[in-house]
N, C-alpha and C positions, 0 to 999 in steps of 0.2 A: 142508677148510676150514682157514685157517689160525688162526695163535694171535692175528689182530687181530680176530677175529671181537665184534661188539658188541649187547648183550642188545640195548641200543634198537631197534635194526632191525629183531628178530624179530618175526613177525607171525605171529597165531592160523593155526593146521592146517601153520606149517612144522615139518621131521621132522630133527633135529639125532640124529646117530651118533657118541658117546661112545664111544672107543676109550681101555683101559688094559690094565693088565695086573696081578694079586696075584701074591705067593709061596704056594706049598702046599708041601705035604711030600715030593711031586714034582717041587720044583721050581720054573718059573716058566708061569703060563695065563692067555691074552688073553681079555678082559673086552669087551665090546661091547654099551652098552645106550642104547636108542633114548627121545629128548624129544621128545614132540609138546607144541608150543606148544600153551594155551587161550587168554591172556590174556595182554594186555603192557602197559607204559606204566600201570600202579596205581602207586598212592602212596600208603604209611603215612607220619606223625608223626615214628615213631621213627628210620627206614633209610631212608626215601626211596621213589624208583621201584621196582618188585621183576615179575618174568614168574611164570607159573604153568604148570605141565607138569605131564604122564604120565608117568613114567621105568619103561619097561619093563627089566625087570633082567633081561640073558641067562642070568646063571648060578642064579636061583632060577624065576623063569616066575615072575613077581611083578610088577604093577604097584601104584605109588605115586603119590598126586599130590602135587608138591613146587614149592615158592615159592621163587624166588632173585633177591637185591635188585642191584643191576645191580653194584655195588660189590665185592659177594662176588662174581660169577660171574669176574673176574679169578684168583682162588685156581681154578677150575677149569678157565679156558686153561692154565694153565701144568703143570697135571698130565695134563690129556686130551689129546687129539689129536682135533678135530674136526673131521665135516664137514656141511655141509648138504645136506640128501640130496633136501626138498623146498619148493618156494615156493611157497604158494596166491595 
């Protein structure tokens, strides 16, 4: 996926692949943790439009469900490297 990728579009059960990478004490290790869409096009008062996801976290075997308002998810094209892996 590229970096023009845009929340609005997203729709419930599509499967987005977050590709980064940390520093460790070893060095540098590729990070890879998968969003499944629930929920898109909400709207709070305070931020606006915002989506709702699963963020499976490769490196702990950890799910989280995390809310991102369309405006923020800009700050995370430009650090990840996405793709869409699936469209329902």
């Amino acid at each position: 996926m590229t970096r023009d990728l845009n929340a609005a579009n997203l729709k419930p059960g599509d499967v987005l692949t977050a590709h980064d990478h940390f520093k460790t004490i070893n060095g540098i290790a590729p990070m890879t943790n998968k969003w499944i869409v629930l929920t898109n096009n909400l709207e709070d008062d305070y931020m606006g439009k915002y989506v709702e996801v699963y963020v499976l976290y490769s490196s702990s075997l950890s799910v989280e469900k995390y809310s991102f308002y369309y405006n923020a998810f800009e700050k995370y094209q430009q650090k990840l490297v996405w793709r869409l892996e699936h469209v329902s």
